[in-house]
C-alpha positions in Angstrom: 24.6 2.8 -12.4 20.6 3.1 -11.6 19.0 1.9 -8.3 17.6 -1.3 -7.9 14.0 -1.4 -7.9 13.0 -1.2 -5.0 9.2 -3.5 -3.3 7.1 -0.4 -3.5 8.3 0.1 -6.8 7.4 -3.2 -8.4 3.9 -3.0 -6.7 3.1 0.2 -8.1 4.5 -1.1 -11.8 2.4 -4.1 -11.0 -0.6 -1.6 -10.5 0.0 0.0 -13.8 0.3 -3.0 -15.9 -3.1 -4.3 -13.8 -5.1 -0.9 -14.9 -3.7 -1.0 -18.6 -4.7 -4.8 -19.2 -8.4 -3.6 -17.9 -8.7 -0.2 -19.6 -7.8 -2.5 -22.9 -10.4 -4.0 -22.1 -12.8 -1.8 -21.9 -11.2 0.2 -24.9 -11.5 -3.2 -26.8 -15.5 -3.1 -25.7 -15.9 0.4 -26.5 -14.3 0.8 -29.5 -16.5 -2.0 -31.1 -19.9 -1.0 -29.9 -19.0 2.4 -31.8 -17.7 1.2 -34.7 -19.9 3.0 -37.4 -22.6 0.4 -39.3 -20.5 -1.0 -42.7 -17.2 -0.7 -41.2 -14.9 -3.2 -39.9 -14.9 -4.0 -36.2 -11.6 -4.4 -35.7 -10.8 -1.1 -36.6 -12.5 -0.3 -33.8 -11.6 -2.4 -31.4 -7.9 -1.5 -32.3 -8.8 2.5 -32.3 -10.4 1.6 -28.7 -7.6 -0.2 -27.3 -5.1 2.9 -28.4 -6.9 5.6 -27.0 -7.5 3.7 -23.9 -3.6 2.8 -23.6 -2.7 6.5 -23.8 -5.1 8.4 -21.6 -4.7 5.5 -19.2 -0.9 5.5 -19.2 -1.4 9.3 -19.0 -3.5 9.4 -15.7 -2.4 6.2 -13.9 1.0 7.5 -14.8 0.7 10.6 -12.5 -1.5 9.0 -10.0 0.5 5.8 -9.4 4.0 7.4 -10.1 4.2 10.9 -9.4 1.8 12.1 -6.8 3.7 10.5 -4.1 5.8 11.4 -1.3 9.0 12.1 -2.6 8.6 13.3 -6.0 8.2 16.8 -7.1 4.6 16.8 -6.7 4.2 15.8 -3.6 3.1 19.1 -2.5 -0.1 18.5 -4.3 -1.0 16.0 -1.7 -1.3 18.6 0.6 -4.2 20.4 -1.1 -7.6 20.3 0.1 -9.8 17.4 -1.0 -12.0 19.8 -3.1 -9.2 21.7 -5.1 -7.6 18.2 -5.5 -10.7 16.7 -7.4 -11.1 20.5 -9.1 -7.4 20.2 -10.0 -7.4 16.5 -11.1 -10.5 17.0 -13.5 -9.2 20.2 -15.2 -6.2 18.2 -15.8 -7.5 14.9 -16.8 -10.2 16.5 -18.5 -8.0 18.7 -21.0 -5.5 14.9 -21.3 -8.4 12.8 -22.9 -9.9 15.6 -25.0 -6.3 16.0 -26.2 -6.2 12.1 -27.0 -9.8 11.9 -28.6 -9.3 15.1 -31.1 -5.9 14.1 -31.8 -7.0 10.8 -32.8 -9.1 12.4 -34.9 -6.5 13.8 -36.8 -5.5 10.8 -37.5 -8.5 9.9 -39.9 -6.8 9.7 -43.1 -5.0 6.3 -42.0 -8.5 4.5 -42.1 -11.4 3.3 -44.5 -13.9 6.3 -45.1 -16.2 4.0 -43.4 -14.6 4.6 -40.1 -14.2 8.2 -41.0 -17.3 9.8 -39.5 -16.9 8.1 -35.6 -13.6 9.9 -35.9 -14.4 13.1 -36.3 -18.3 13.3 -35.5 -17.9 16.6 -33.0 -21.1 13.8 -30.7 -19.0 11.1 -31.1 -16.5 13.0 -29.7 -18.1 14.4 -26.5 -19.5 11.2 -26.1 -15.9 9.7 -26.0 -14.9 12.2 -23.8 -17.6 11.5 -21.3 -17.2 8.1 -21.0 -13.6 8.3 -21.1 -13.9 11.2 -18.1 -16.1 8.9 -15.7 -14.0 5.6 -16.1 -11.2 8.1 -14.9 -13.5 8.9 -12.1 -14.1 5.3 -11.0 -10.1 4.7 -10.9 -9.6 6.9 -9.0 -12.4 6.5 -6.3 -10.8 3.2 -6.7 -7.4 4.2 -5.6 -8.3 6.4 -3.3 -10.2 3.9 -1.2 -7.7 1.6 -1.5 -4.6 3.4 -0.3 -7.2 4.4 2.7 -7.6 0.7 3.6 -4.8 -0.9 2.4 -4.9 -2.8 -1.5 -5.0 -6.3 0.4 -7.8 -5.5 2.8 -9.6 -3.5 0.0 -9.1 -6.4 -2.3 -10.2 -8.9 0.2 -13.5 -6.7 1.0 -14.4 -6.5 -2.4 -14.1 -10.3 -3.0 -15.7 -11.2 0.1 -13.2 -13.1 1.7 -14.4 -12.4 5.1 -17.8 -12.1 4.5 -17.9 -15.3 6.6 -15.2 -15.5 10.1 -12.3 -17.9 9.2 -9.9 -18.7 11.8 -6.2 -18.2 10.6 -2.8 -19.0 11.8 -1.3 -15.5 11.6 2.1 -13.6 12.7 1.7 -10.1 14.6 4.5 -7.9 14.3 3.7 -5.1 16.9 6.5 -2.2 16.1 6.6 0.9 18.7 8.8 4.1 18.1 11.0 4.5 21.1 10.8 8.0 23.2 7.9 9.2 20.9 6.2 11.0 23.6 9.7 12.8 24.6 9.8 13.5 21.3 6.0 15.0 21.0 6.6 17.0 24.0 9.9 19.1 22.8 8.4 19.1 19.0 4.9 20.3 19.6 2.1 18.1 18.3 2.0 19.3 14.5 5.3 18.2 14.5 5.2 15.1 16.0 3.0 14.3 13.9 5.0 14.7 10.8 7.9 12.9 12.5 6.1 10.3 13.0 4.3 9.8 9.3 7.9 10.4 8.2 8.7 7.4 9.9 5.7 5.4 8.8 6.5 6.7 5.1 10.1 5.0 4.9 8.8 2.3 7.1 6.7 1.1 4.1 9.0 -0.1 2.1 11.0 -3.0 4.2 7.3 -3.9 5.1 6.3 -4.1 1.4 9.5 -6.2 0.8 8.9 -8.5 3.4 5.5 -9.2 2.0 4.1 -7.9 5.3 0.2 -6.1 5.5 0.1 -3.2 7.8 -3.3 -4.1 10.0 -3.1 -0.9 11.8 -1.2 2.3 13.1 -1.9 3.1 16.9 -0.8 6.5 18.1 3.2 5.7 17.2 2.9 1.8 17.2 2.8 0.5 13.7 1.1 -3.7 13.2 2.3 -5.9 10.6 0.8 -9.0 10.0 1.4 -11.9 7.8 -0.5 -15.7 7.6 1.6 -18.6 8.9 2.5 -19.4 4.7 3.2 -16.0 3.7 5.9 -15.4 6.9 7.5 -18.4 6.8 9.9 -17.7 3.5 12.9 -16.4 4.1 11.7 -15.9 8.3 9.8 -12.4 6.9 8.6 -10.9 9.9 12.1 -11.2 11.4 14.1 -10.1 8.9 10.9 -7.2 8.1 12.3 -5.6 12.2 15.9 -5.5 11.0 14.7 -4.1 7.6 12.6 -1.3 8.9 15.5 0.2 11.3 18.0 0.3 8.4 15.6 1.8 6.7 15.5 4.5 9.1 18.9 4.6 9.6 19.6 5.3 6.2 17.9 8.6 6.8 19.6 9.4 10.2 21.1 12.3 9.2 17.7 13.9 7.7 15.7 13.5 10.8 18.7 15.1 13.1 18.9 18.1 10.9 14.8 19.0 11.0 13.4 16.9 14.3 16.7 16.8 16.2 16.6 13.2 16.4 16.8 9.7 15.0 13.9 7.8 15.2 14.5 3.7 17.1 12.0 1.4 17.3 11.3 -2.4 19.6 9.2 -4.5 18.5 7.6 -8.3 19.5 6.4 -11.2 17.2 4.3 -13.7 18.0 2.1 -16.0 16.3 -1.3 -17.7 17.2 -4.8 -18.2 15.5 -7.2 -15.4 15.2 -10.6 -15.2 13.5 -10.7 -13.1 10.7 -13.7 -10.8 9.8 -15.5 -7.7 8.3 -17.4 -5.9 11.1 -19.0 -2.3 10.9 -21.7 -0.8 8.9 -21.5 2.7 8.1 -17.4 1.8 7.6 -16.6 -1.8 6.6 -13.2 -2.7 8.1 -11.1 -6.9 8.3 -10.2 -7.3 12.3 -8.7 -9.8 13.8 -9.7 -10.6 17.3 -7.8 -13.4 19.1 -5.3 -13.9 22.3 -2.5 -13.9 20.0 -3.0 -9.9 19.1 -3.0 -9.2 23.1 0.2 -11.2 23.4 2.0 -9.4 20.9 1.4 -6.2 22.8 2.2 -7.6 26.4 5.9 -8.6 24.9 6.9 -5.7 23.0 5.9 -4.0 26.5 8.3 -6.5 28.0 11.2 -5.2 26.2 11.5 -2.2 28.4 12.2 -4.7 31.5 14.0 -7.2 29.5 16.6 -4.8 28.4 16.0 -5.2 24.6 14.7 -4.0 21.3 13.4 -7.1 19.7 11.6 -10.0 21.1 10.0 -12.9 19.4 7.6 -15.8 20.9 8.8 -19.4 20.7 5.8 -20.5 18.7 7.2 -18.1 16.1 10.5 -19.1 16.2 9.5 -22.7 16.5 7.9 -22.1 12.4 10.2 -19.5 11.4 13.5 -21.2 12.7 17.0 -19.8 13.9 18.0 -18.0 10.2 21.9 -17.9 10.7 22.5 -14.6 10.4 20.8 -13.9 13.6 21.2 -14.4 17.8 18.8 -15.1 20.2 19.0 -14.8 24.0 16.1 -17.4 25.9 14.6 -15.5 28.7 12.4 -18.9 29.2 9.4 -18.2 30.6 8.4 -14.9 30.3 5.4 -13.1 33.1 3.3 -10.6 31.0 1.3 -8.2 32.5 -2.0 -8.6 32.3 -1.8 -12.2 31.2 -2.0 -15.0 33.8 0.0 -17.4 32.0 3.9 -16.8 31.2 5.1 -17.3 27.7 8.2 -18.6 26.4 10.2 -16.1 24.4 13.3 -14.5 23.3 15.8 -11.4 22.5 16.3 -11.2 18.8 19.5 -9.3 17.5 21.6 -9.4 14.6 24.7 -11.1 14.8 28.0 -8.7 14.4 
């Protein structure tokens, strides 16, 4: 019986489809504005569309699917930037010139009048070339946006917050417990690769909960939602529980190579920020707000509360008490640094 797709999963098949509608597109387009004079443009357009499908369902293949952590070729993401790009453009070089002269073997299957487009050794390059820098431009597409995050790099390219909007937004603020024990018996190489271990499996309870990771600070991971997009199913309750399981599930991994298994506390709260793109030379979406402040004050409370998980009451007020779960009122709650208390609460699974 084969695992259940899993959230990352059905993003990155999501991503796949996305860049095989578009390069049909642009197949579509290409294919007809070199269609030879006297023949048929669909032809064309049809013999566009096909050799745009394979070479990309070839490369966005291996980038979306198999260079990740994980698969066998994950040890290709540990080469230098340089032989990276060297390595990717030998190899996606040699897949489209193996799609444009093998199409052109396939010549006999169309009008004469198409003939000469097909083999022409110039209409060839020129296939290639183009072919080669569309590649190009995916990938400096992915690559930026797995550096910002698709949601952030999606909303800087539409200009969402071009203009500050105020928003009614969760903060999830998730620390890994006894991290700097941790860093001081492991060295700091690795702690470090404990750490992005942790951030790795992580991911994926985030990505099912719908959640956008706003940041990683030192070992502290934020997860954010908008008041709409957290209130299903209480997400960024449910995306806590989620991401220790996760964890847990690998236990035993992280006890054989780090010599031990990774906890984490975490707070929630929810307030309005205002939402922007600041910077110049780097464009970045912050929030800035009390509500972000807050966060961090509780999940420092934890330590003196006694617990793992703790949740505002203006979150809990929208989220509601989901059944499945207890909570302990600790009423009015003194953070330091913060003149005002807060009303909040311990948040555990039931048994």
């Amino acid at each position: 019986m084969s695992a259940p797709i899993t959230a990352l999963q059905r993003e990155r098949i999501k991503l796949f489809l996305r860049v095989l509608a578009v390069s049909a597109v642009i197949g579509a387009v290409y294919g007809r504005l070199q269609s030879p004079e006297g023949s048929s443009p669909h032809i064309g357009v049809m013999v566009g569309i096909a050799s745009a499908l394979l070479v990309a369902g070839c490369i966005s293949g291996i980038e979306i699917f198999l260079l990740r952590e994980g698969t066998p070729m994950k040890r290709l993401l540990r080469l230098p930037f340089i032989a990276m790009v060297t390595l990717k453009s030998l190899v996606y070089g040699g897949i489209v010139a193996a799609i444009v002269t093998g199409a052109a073997q396939l010549h006999v299957l169309f009008p004469k009048s198409y003939h000469s487009a097909l083999v022409d050794r110039r209409e060839q390059l020129v296939t290639i070339g183009f072919s080669l820098a569309t590649t190009v431009i995916f990938i400096v597409i992915l690559q930026a946006a797995s550096l910002v995050g698709r949601r952030t790099f999606r909303d800087l390219v539409l200009g969402r917050y071009r203009q500050p909007r105020a928003e009614r937004r969760f903060f999830l603020f998730v620390d890994v417990v006894g991290s700097t024990a941790i860093a001081e018996r492991l060295g700091p190489l690795e702690a470090h690769r404990f750490l992005a271990a942790v951030f790795s499996i992580t991911a994926e309870p985030v990505a099912a909960c719908r959640g956008e990771i706003y940041q990683y600070v030192g070992d502290e991971i934020v997860v954010t939602w908008t008041e709409d997009e957290g209130r299903p199913e209480a997400r960024p309750l449910r995306c806590y529980f989620e991401m220790k399981a996760a964890l847990a599930a690998r236990a035993a991994e992280f006890r054989a190579r780090y010599g031990a298994e990774p906890e984490l506390r975490a707070a929630l709260h929810l307030g309005e920020v205002i939402a922007g793109e600041v910077g110049e030379q780097r464009r970045a979406i912050v929030f800035h707000g009390d509500v972000m402040n807050t966060a961090s004050r509780l999940e420092q409370a934890t330590r003196d509360l006694g617990v793992r998980f703790i949740a505002s009451a203006d979150a809990l007020q929208v989220l509601g008490p989901p059944s499945d779960m207890e909570f302990k009122d600790f009423g009015a709650v003194t953070l330091r640094g913060r003149q005002l208390p807060i009303r909040a609460s311990g948040v555990a699974l039931r048994n």
